[in-house]
LUMTOR-903070 format. One record per residue (C-alpha): residue number from 1; residue in three letters; x, y negated, z. Coordinates in nm, 2 decimals. Example, Ala and Ser with C-alpha at 12.3 -4.5 7.8 and 13.67 -1.06 7.14 Angstrom:
2
{site 1 "ALA" {1.23 0.45 0.78}}
{site 2 "SER" {1.37 0.11 0.71}}
! end
This chain:
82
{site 1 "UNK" {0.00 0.00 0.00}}
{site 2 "UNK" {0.10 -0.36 -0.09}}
{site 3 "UNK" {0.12 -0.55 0.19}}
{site 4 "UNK" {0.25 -0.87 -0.04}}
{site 5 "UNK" {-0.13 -1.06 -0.14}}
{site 6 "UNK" {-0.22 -1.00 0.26}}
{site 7 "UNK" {0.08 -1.23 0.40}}
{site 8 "UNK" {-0.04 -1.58 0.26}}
{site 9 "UNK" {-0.40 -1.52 0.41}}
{site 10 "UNK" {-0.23 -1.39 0.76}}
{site 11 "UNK" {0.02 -1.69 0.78}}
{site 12 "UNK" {-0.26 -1.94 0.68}}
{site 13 "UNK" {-0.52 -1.78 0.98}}
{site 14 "UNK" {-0.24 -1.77 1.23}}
{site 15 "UNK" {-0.18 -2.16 1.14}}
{site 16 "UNK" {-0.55 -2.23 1.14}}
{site 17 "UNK" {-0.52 -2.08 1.49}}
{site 18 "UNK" {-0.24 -2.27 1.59}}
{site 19 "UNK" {-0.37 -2.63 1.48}}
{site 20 "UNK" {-0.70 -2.53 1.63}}
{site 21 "UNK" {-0.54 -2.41 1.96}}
{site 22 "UNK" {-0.38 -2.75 1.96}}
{site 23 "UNK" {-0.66 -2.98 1.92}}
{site 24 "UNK" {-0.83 -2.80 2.16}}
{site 25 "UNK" {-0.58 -2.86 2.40}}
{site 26 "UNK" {-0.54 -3.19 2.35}}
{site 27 "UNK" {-0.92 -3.27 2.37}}
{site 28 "UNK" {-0.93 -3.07 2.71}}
{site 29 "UNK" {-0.68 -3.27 2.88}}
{site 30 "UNK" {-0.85 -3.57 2.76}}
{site 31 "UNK" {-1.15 -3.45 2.88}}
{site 32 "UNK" {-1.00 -3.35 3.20}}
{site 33 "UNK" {-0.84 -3.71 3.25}}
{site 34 "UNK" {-1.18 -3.86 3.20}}
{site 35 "UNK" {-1.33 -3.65 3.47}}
{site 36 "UNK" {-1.07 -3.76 3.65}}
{site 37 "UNK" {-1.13 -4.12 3.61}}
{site 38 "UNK" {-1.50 -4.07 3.65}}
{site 39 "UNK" {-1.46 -3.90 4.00}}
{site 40 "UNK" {-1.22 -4.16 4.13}}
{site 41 "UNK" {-1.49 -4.43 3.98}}
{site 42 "UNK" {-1.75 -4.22 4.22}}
{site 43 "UNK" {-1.53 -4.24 4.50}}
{site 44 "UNK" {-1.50 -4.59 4.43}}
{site 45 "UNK" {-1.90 -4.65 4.46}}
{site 46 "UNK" {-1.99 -4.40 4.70}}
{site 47 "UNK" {-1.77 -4.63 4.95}}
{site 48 "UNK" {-1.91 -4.91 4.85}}
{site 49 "UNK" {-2.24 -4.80 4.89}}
{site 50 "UNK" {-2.14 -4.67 5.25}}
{site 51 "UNK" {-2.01 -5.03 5.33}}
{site 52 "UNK" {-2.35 -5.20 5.24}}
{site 53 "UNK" {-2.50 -5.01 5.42}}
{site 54 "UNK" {-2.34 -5.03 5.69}}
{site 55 "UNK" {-2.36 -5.41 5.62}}
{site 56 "UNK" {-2.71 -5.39 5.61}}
{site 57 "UNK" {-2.76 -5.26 5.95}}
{site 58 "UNK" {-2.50 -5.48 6.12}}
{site 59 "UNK" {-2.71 -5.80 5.95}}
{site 60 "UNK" {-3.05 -5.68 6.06}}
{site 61 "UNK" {-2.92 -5.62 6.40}}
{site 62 "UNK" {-2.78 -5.92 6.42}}
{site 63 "UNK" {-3.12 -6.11 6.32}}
{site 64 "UNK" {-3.30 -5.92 6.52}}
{site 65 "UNK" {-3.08 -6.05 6.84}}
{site 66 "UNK" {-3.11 -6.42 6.69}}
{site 67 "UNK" {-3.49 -6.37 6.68}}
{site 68 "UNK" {-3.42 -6.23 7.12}}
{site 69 "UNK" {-3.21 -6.59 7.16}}
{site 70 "UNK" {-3.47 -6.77 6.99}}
{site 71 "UNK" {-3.77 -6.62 7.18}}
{site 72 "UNK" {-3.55 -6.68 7.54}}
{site 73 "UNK" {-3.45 -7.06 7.39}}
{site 74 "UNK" {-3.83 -7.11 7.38}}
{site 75 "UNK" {-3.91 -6.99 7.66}}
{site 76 "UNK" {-3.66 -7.16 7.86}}
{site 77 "UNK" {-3.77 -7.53 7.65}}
{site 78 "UNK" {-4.17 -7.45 7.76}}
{site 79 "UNK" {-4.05 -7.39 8.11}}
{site 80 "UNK" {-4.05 -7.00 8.14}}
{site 81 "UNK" {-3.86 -6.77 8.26}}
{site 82 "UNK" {-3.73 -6.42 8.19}}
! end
């Protein structure tokens, strides 16, 4: 058996293959460096959201003791006591 018209064909797939593996590669580490990103961007939020938050309750706290002042600053004008 000739083994001659199969080595073009052979040589041609097993470039195919490699060029293929290669993109493949390349687009996966991409890929992966974007997932990357996008988690660190995450990160990035998630903490923020945690500091508003945490902002949010600190301001509504500390209206709620301006609105306790207030109430005893009226209280002592009227002549009250507490």
């Amino acid at each position: 058996m000739d083994w001659t018209p199969f080595i073009g064909p052979v040589v041609t797939a097993l470039i195919a293959a490699g060029g293929t593996y290669a993109a493949v590669s390349a687009k996966l580490a991409r890929l992966e460096q974007c997932i990357t990103d996008l988690r660190r961007d995450v990160e990035k939020h998630n903490s923020i959201i945690e500091r508003t938050y945490k902002l949010e309750s600190d301001t509504a706290t500390a209206f709620h003791r301006i609105d306790e002042i207030r109430d005893d600053l009226h209280e002592i004008k009227v002549g009250g006591t507490r």
